[in-house]
SERO-4910 file (N, C-alpha, C, O; in steps of 0.05 Angstrom, whole numbers):
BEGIN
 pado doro    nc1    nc2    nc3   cac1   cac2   cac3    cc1    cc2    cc3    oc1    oc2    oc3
  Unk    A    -10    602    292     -6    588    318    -25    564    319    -16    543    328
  Unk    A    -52    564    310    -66    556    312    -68    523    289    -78    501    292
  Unk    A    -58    535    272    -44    513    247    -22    490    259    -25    466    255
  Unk    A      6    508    278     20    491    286     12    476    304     19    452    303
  Unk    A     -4    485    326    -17    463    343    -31    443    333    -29    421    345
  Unk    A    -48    447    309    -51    424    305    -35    406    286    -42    382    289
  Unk    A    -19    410    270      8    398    262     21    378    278     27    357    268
  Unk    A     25    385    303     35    377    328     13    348    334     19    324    329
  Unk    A    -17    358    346    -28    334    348    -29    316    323    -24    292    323
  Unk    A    -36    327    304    -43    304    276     -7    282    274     -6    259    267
  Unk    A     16    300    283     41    285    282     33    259    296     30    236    289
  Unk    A     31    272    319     24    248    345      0    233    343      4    211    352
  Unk    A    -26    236    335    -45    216    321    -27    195    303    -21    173    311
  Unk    A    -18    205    281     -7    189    268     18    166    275     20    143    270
  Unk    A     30    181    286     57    159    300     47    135    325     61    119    336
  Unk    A     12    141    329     12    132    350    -11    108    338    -22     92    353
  Unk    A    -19    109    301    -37     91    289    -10     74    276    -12     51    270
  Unk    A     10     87    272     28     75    258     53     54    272     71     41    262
  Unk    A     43     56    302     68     40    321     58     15    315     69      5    335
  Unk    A     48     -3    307     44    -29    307     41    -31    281     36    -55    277
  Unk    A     40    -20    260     53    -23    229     86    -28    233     96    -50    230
  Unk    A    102     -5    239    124    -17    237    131    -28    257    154    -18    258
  Unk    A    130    -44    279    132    -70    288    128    -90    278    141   -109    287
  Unk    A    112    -94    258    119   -120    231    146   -118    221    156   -140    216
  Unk    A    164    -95    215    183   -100    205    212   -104    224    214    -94    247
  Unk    A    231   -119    210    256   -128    233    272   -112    222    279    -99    241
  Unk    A    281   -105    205    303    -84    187    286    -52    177    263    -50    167
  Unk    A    306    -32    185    304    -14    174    328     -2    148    350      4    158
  Unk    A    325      1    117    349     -3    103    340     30     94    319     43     95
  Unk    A    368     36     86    389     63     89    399     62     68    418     47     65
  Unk    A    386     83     40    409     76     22    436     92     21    434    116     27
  Unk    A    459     83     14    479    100     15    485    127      7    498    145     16
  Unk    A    465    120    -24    463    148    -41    430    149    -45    417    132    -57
  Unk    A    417    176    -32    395    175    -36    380    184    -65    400    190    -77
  Unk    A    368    186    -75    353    182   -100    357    215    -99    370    227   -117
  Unk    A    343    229    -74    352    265    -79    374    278    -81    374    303    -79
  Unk    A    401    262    -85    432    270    -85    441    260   -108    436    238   -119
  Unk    A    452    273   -115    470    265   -138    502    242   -130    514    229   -147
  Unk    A    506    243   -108    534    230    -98    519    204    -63    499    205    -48
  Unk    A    540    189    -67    535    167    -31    536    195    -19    542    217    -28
  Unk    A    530    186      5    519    198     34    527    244     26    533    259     45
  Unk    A    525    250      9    521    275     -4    510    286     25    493    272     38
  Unk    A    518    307     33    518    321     62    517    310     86    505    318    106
  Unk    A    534    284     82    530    267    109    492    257    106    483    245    126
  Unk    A    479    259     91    451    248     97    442    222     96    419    214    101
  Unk    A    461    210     88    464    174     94    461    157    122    447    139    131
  Unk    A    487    179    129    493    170    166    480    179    174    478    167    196
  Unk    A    461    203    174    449    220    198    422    202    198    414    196    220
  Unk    A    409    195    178    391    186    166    389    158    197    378    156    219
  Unk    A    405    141    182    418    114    194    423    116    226    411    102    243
  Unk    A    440    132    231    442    149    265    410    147    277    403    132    295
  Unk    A    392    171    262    372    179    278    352    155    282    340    153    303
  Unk    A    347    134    256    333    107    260    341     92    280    327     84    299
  Unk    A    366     86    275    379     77    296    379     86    330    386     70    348
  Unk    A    372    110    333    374    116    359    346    110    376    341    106    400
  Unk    A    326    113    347    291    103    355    291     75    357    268     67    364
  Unk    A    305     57    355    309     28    363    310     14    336    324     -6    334
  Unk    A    303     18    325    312      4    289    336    -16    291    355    -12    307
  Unk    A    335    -36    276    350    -45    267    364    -34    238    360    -41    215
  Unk    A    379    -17    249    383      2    215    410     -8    192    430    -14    206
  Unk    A    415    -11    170    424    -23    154    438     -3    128    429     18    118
  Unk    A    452    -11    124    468      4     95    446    -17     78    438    -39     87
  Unk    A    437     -1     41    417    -24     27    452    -45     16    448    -59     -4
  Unk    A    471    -45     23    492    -63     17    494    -78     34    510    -95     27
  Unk    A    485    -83     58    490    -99     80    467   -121     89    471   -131    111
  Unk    A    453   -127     79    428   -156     88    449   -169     98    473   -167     97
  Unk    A    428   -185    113    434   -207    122    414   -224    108    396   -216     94
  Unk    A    419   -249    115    417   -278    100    380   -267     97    370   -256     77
  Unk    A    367   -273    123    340   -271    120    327   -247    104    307   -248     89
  Unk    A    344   -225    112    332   -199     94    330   -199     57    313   -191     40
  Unk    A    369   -219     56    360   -228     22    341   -247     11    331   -248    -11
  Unk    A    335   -266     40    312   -281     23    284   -274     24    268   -285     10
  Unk    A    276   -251     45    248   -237     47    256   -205     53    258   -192     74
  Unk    A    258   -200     31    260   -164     29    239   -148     40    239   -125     47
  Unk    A    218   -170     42    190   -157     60    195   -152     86    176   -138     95
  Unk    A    217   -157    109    225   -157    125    231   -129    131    226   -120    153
  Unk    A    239   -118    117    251    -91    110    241    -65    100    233    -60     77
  Unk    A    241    -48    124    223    -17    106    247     -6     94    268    -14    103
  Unk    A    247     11     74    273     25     59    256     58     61    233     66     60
  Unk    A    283     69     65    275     98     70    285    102     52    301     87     40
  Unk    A    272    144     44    274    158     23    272    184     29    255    192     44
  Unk    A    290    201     16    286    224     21    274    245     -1    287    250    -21
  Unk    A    253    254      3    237    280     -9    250    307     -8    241    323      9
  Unk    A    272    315    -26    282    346    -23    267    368    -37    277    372    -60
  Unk    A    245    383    -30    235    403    -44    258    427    -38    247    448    -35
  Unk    A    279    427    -36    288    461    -29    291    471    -51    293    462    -73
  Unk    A    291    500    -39    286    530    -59    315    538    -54    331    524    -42
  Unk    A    320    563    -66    340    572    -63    343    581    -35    365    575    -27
  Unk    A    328    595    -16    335    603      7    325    584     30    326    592     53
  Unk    A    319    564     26    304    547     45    304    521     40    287    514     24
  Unk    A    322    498     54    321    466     48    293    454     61    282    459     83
  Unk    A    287    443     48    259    427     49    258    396     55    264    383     35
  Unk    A    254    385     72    259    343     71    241    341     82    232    356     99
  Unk    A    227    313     71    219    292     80    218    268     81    211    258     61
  Unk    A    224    253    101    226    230     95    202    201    100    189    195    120
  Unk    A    203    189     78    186    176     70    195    145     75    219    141     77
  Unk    A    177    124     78    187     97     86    169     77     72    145     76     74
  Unk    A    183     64     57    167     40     40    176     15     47    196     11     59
  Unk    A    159     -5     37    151    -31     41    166    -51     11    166    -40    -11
  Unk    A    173    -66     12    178    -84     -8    171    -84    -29    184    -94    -47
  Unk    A    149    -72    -31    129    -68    -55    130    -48    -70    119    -46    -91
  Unk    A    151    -25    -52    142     10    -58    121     10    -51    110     27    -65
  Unk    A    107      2    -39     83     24    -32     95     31     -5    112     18      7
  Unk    A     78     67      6     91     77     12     70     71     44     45     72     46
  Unk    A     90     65     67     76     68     88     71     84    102     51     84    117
  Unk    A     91    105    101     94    128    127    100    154    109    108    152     85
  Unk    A     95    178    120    110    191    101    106    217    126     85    223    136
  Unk    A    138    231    133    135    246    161    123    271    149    112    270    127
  Unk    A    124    300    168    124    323    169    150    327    147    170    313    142
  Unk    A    138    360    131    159    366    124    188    389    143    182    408    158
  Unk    A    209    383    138    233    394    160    240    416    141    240    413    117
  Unk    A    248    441    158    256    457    139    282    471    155    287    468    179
  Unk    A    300    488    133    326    497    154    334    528    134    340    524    110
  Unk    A    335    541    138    346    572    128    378    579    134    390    598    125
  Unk    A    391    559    151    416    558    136    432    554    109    428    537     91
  Unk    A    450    572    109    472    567     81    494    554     80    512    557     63
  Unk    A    494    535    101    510    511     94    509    484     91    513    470    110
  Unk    A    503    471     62    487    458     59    483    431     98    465    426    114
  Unk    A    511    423     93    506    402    107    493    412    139    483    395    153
  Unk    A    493    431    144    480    437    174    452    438    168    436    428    183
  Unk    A    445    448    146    419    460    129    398    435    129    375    434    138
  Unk    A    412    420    119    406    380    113    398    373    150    377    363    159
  Unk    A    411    379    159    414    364    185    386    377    207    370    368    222
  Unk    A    391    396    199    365    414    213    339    408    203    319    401    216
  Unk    A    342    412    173    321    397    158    303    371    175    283    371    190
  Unk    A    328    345    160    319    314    169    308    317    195    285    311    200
  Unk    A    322    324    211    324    325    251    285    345    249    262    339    257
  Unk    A    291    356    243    259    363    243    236    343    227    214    335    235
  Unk    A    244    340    211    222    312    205    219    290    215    204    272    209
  Unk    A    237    291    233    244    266    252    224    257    273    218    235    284
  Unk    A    213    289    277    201    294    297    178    282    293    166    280    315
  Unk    A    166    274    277    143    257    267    141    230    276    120    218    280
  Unk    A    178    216    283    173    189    305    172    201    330    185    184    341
  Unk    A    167    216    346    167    230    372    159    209    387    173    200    405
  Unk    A    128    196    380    120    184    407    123    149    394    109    131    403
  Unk    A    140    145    376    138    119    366    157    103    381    180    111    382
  Unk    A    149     79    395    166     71    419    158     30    401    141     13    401
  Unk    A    189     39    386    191     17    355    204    -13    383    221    -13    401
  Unk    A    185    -34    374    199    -60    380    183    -87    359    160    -94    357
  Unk    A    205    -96    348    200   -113    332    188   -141    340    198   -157    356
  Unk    A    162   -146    323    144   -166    333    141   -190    301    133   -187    278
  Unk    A    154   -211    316    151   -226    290    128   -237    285    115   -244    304
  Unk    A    119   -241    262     88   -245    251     91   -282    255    110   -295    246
  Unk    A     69   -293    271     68   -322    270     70   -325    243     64   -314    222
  Unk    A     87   -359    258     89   -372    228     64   -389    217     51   -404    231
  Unk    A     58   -385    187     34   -398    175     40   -427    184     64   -434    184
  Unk    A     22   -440    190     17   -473    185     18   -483    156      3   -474    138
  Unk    A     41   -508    154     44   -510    129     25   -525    114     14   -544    125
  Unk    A     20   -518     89    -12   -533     76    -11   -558     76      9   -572     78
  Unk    A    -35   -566     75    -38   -600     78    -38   -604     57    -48   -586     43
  Unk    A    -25   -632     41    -20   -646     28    -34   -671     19    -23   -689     32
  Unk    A    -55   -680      1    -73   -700     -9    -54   -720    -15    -44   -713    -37
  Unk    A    -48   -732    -11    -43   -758    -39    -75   -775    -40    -93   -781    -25
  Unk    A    -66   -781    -78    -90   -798    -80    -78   -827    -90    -91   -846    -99
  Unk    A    -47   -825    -86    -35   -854    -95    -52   -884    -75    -60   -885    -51
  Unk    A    -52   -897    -90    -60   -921    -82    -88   -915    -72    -91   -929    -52
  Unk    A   -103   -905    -77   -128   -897    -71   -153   -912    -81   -174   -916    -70
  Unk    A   -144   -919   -108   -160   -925   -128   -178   -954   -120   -165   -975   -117
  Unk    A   -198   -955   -117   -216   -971   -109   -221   -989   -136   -217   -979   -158
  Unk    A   -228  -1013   -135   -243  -1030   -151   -273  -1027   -154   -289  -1021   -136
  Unk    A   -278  -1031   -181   -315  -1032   -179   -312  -1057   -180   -291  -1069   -185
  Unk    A   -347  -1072   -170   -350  -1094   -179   -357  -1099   -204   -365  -1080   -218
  Unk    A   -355  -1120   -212   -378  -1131   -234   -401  -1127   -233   -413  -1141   -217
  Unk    A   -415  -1112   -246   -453  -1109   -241   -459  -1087   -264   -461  -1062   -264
  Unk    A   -463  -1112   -288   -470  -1103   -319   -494  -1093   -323   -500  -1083   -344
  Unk    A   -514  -1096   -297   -541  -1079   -298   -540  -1060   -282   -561  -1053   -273
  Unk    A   -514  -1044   -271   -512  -1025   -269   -522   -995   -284   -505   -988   -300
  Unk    A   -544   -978   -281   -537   -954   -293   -521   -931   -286   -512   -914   -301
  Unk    A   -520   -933   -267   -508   -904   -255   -484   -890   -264   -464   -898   -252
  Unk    A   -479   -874   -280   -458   -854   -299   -437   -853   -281   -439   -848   -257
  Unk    A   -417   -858   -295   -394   -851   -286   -384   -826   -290   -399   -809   -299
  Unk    A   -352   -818   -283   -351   -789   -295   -347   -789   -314   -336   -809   -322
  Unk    A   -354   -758   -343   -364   -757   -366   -329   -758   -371   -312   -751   -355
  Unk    A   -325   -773   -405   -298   -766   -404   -301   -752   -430   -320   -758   -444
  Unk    A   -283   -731   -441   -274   -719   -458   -273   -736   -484   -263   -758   -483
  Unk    A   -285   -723   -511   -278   -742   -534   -289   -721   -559   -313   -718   -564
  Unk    A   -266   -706   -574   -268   -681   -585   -281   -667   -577   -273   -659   -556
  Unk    A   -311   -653   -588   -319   -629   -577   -349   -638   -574   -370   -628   -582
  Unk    A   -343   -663   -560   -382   -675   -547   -366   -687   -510   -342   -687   -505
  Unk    A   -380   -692   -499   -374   -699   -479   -385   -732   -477   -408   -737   -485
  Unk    A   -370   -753   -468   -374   -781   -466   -392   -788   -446   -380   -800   -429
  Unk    A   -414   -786   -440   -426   -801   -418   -424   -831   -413   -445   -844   -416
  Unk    A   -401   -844   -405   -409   -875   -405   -428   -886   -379   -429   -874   -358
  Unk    A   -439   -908   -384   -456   -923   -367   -440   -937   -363   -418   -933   -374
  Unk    A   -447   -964   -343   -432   -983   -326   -430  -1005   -354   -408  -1017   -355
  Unk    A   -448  -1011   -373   -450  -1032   -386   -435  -1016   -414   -438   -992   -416
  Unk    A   -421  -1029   -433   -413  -1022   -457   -427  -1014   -478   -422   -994   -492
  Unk    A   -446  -1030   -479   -474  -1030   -495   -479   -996   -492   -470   -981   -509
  Unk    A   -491   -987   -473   -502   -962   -469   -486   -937   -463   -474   -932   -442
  Unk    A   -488   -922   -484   -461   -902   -483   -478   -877   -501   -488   -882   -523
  Unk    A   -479   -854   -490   -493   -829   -491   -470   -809   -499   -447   -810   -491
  Unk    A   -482   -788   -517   -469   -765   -524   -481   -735   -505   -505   -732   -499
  Unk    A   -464   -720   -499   -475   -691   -489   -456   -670   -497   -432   -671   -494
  Unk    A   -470   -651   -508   -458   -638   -523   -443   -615   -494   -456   -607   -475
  Unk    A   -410   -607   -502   -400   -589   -480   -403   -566   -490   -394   -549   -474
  Unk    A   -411   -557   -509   -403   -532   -529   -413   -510   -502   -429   -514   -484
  Unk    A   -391   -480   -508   -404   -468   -477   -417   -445   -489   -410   -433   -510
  Unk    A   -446   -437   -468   -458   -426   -474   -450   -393   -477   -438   -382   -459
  Unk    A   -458   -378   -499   -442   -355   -497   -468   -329   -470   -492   -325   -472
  Unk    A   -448   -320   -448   -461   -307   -429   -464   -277   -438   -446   -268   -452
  Unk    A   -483   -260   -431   -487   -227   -432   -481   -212   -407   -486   -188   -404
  Unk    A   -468   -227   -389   -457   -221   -359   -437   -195   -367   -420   -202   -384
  Unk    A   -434   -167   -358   -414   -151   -363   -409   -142   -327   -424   -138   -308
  Unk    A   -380   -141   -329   -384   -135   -301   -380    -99   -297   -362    -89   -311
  Unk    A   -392    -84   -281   -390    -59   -285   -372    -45   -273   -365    -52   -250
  Unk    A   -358    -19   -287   -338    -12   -273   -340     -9   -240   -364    -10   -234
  Unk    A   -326     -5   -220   -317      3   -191   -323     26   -195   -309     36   -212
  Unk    A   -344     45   -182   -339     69   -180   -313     80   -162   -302     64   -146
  Unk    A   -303    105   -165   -272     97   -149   -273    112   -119   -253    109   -103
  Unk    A   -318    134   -109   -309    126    -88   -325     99    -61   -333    101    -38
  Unk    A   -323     77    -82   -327     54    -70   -326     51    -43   -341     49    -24
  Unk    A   -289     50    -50   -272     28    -27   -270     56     -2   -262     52     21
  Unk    A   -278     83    -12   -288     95     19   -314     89     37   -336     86     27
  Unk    A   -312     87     60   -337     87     67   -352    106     80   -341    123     92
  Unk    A   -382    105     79   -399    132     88   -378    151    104   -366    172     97
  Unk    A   -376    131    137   -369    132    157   -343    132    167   -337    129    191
  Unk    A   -318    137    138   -295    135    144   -284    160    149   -290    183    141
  Unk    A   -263    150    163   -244    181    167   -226    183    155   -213    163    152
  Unk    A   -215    208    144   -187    208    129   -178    226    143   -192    245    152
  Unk    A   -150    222    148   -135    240    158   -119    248    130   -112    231    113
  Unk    A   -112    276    127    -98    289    106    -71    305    119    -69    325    133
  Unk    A    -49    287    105    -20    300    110     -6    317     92    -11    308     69
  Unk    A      5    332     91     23    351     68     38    333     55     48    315     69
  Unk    A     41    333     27     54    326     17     60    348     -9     41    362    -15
  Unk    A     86    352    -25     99    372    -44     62    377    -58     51    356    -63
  Unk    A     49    399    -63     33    406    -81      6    403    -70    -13    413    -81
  Unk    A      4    386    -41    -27    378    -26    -31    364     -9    -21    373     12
  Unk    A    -40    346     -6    -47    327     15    -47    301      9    -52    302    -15
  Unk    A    -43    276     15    -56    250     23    -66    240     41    -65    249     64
  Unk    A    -79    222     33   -114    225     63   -105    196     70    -99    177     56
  Unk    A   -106    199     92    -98    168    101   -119    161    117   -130    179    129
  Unk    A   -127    138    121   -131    115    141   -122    114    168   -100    118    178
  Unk    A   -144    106    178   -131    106    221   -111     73    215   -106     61    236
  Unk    A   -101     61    193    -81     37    193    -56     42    198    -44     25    212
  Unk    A    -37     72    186    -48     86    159    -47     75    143    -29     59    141
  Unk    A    -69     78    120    -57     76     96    -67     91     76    -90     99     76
  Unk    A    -48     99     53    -53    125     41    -79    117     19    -78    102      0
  Unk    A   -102    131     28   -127    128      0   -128    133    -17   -138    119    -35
  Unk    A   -115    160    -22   -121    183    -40   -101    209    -42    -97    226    -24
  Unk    A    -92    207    -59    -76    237    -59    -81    257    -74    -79    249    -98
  Unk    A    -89    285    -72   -107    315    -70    -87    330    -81    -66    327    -68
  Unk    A    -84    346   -101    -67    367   -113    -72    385   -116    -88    387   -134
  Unk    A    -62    414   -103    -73    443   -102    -80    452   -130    -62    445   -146
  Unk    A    -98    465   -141   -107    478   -164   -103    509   -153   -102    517   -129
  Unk    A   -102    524   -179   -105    555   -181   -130    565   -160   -124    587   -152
  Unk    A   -158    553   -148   -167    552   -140   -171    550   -111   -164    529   -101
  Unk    A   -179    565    -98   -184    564    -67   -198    532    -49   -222    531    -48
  Unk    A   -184    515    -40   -199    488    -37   -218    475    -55   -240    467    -49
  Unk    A   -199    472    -86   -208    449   -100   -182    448   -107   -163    464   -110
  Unk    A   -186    422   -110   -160    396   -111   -163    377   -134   -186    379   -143
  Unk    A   -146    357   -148   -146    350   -166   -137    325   -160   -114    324   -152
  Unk    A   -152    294   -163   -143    274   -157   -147    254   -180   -166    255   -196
  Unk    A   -123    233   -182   -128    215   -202   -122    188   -181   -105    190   -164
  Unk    A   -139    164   -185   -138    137   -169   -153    115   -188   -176    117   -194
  Unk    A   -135     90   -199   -142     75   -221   -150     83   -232   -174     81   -229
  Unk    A   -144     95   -247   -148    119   -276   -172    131   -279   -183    134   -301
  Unk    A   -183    137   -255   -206    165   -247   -191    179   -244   -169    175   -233
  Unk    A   -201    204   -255   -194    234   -254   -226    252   -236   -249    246   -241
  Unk    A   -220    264   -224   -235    274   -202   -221    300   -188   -198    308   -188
  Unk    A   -243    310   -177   -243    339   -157   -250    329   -137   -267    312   -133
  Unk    A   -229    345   -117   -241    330    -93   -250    374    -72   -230    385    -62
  Unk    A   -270    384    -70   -269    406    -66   -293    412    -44   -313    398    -42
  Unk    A   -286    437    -28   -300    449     -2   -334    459    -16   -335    473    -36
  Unk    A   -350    453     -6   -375    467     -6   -397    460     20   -410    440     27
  Unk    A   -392    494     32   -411    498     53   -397    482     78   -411    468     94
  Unk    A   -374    485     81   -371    473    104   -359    437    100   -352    425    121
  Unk    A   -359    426     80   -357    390     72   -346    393     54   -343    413     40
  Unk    A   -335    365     50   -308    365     28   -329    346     17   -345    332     28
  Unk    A   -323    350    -15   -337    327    -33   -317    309    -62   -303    320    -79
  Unk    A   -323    286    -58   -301    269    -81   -324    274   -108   -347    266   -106
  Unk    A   -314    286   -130   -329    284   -156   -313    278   -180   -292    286   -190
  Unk    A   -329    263   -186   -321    250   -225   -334    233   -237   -349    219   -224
  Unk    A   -330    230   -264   -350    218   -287   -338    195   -280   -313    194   -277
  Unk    A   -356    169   -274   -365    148   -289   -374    137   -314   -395    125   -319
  Unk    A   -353    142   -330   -373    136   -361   -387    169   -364   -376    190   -359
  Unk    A   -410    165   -372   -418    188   -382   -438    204   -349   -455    221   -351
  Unk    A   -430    195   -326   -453    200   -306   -431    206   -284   -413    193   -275
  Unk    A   -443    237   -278   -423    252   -260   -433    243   -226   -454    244   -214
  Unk    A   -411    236   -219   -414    218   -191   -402    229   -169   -380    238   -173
  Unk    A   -411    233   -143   -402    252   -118   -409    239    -98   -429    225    -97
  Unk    A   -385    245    -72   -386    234    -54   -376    243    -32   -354    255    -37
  Unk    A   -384    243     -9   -385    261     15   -357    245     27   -358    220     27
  Unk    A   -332    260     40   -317    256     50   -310    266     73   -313    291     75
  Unk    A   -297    254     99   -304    258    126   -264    265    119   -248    248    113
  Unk    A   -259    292    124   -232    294    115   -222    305    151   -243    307    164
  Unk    A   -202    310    167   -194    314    187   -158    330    181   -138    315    181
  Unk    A   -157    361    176   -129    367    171   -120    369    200    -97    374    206
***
C-alpha cells in the first residue's frame, strides 16, 4: 500500500517538472507500426496510442504525415515508443517519448493487464501508463525566434598607409615556408622569427563520471525493465541502475564507466575505478 502511494505522488512530481518540457514541442508523432509489434497498428496500438495523446491536447500525427515545418525541423516533434515487457500471463507497457535526437525525455509508469485477449490486454495496459500524463495540462509554446547573426564586411575597407620610410613599426608577420616574415615599414629592414611550435606536456585528465552530479542534487529514480533511472527535477535522465543478484546493489555504465551504485547504512553511494583509483560518491536518490 505504502509503495503504491508513493508511485502515485512520484507520477505527479514528475508530470508536473515535465509540463514545460513538452510545451517546447508542436507535434506529437505516432508510429504506425511500433518497434514492439511485428505488424502496423498490431492490436489497435497505433490508434489508441494517437487517440489518448490526442485527447491530452497534442497535436498528434501518423510518423507518415508531417507537415511542411515538421519535415524541415524534426526537432519540433516528440516521437513515441512503446516498451512491451509481457510474460506469458501478464502484458506489460510503457510508453516512452523522444526528442529528435533519441534521447529519451519522458518515460511513463509501467501499465499492466491480466487479460487474455490480446487487444483489450494492450488497451488496459497503455490506458494505465497513461496515467503518468494525469496532471499534464499540454499547450504548445513556441521558443522565440534567435536574432539573426551580424554580418562584417571588410570590402572596401582597406585603408592607405602613408609614405614614411622611417617608419619602424611591424606590420603583420606574413608566412614564408617554415620561418615567419616580420616586415618593417622600410624594405631595407626585414627580420626572421622562427614559427616552429613548441611541443606542450599539458594532458588533460579524464572526467571523473560522478562529476556532472552535484553534492546537493536530487535524483529522482523511475522503474524501468531490470531498475531504475535517476532523473533530474528538468527531467532529465542521469543515470541508469540495473538490479544485481544482490539486495540494493545496482550496476551502472555512463561514458564508458562501469560502476556500482549501492545502499550502505541508510545512503546510496556511486562507486568505480578511475584508472587505477577506486572513486565514490554520495548520492541524494528519492524512490
Amino acid at each position: 500500500m505504502k509503495s503504491s502511494i508513493l508511485a502515485v505522488i512520484m507520477t505527479i512530481v514528475f508530470a508536473h517538472l515535465s509540463q514545460a518540457q513538452f510545451d517546447d514541442y508542436k507535434y506529437l508523432v505516432v508510429p504506425k507500426k511500433f518497434n514492439a509489434f511485428s505488424k502496423e497498428n498490431q492490436h489497435q496500438t497505433s490508434t489508441l496510442v494517437k487517440h489518448l495523446f490526442t485527447q491530452k491536447g497534442f497535436t498528434t500525427l501518423y510518423d507518415d504525415q508531417f507537415p511542411d515545418d515538421l519535415n524541415s525541423n524534426r526537432c519540433l516533434g516528440l516521437y513515441a515508443q512503446i516498451i512491451d515487457n509481457s510474460s506469458m500471463f501478464l502484458t506489460k507497457t510503457i510508453v516512452v517519448l523522444k526528442d529528435c535526437k533519441g534521447q529519451e525525455v519522458f518515460m511513463t509508469q509501467e501499465g499492466t493487464s491480466k487479460s487474455k485477449e490480446y487487444k483489450e490486454a494492450y488497451k488496459e495496459a497503455i490506458e494505465e501508463a497513461f496515467e503518468s500524463f494525469e496532471t499534464i495540462d499540454y499547450q504548445y509554446r513556441a521558443k522565440a525566434q534567435q536574432t539573426a547573426p551580424i554580418t562584417i564586411s571588410f570590402k572596401n575597407d582597406v585603408k592607405k598607409l602613408e609614405d614614411q620610410k622611417t617608419v619602424k613599426e611591424p606590420l603583420m608577420p606574413e608566412r614564408k615556408g617554415d620561418a615567419v616574415l616580420v616586415q618593417e615599414a622600410t624594405k631595407e629592414q626585414q627580420t626572421y622569427k622562427s614559427a616552429e611550435p613548441i611541443p606542450s606536456d599539458y594532458r588533460k585528465e579524464a572526467e571523473p563520471i560522478g562529476k556532472f552530479i552535484g553534492d546537493d542534487e536530487i535524483l529522482y529514480a523511475q522503474d524501468i525493465p531490470n531498475g531504475y533511472q535517476l532523473v533530474d527535477n528538468k527531467p532529465s535522465v542521469r543515470l541508469k541502475m540495473y538490479r544485481t543478484s544482490l539486495s540494493d546493489i545496482y550496476t551502472t555504465v555512463h561514458d564508458g564507466f562501469n560502476g556500482l551504485v549501492y545502499k550502505k547504512e541508510g545512503k546510496w553511494f556511486l562507486e568505480y575505478y578511475l584508472g587505477d583509483k577506486l572513486t565514490s560518491q554520495e548520492l541524494n536518490i528519492k524512490f
